[in-house]
N, C-alpha and C positions, 0 to 999 in steps of 0.2 A: 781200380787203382787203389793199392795204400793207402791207409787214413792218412799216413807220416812216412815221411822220407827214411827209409832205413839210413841206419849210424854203422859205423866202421867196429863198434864193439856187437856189433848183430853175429858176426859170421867168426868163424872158428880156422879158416883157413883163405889165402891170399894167394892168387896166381900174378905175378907180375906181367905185363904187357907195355911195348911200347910202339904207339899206332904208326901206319904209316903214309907217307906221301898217299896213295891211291884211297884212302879211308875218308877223306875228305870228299865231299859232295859240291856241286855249284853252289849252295849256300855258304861255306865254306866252315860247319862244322861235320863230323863223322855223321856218315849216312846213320839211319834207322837201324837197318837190314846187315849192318858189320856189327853190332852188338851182338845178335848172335851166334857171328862165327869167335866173336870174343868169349862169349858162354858155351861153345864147343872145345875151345883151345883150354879154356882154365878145367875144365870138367875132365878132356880125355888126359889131358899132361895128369892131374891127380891120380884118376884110375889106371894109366901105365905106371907111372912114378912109387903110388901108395898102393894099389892094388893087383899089381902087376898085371893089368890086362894088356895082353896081345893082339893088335889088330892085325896081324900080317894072317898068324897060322893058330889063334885059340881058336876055342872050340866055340868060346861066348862072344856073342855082339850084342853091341847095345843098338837099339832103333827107337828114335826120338819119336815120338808118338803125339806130342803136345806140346806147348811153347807157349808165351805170350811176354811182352815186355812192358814195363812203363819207363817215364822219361820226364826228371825232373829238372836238369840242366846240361845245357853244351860242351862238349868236348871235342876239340879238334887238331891236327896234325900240328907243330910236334909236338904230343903231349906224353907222359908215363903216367898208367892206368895200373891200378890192381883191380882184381876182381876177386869181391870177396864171396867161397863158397860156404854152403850149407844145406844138408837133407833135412830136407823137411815129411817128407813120409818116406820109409823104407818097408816095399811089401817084397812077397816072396821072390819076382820076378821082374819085380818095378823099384822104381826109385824116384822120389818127387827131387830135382836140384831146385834149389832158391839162391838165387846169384846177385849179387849188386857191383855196379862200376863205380869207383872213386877214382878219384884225381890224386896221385901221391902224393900223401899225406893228409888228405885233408878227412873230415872225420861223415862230412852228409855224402851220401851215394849221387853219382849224378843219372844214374838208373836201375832200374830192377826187375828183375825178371824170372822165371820158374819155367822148366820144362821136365817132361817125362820118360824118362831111359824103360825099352821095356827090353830087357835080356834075354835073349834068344839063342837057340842051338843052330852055330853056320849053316850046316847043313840042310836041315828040316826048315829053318825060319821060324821053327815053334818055342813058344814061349819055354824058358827052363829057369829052377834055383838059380841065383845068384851064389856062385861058388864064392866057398870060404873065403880065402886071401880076398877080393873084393867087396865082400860081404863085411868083414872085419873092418878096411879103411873107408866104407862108405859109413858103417855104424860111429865113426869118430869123428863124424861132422854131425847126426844125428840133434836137432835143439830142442 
């Protein structure tokens, strides 16, 4: 776990998100386990949007390889969520994300999380460079 709650000036770019009815759990805040398809949403919209990757017919895919989240206060249905991104190691074929959830507007995270993109040839499955144009927009979240 964080010594400290990541802050809203931590991260260099912002995916807006707004949860929805089914994100709610019998407790009645968002499950665990929808965090991180909220840290797939904010990560792949960046890589099509800034990096142009293709998930229909490129030749690269990413395969999350590693994950973990922490959780330092509740969110639930109807709420609007940023998620704020940021790499924190970029190797030649991998990529560390470091993601955190905020509440709109507000500046402490109400979680945070990191997982591992390792970029691979569709084809083969085997690991390859992260081509330029991705390489480029993943380096401009870089801290």
């Amino acid at each position: 776990m964080p010594d400290s709650v990541p802050q809203r000036s931590d991260y260099p770019h912002f995916q807006p998100i707004i949860t929805r009815w089914h994100d709610n759990d019998v407790y009645g805040h968002v499950n665990n386990v929808t965090y991180y398809s909220f840290f797939d949403t904010a990560v792949n919209t960046y890589l099509i949007e800034q990096g142009g990757l293709d998930i229909h017919d490129g030749e690269v895919v990413g395969f999350v390889v590693s994950s973990a989240c922490d959780y330092f206060a509740s969110i639930a249905f109807p709420e609007r969520i940023e998620i704020g991104l940021r790499v924190g190691k970029l190797g030649n074929s991998s990529v560390q994300y470091e993601l955190a959830v905020f509440k709109a507007g507000e500046e402490e995270a109400c979680a945070a999380g990191r997982f591992v993109h390792v970029f691979v040839d569709r084809g083969s499955n085997q690991p390859m460079t992260i081509p330029g144009m991705l390489r480029e927009a993943l380096q401009r979240l870089v801290v």
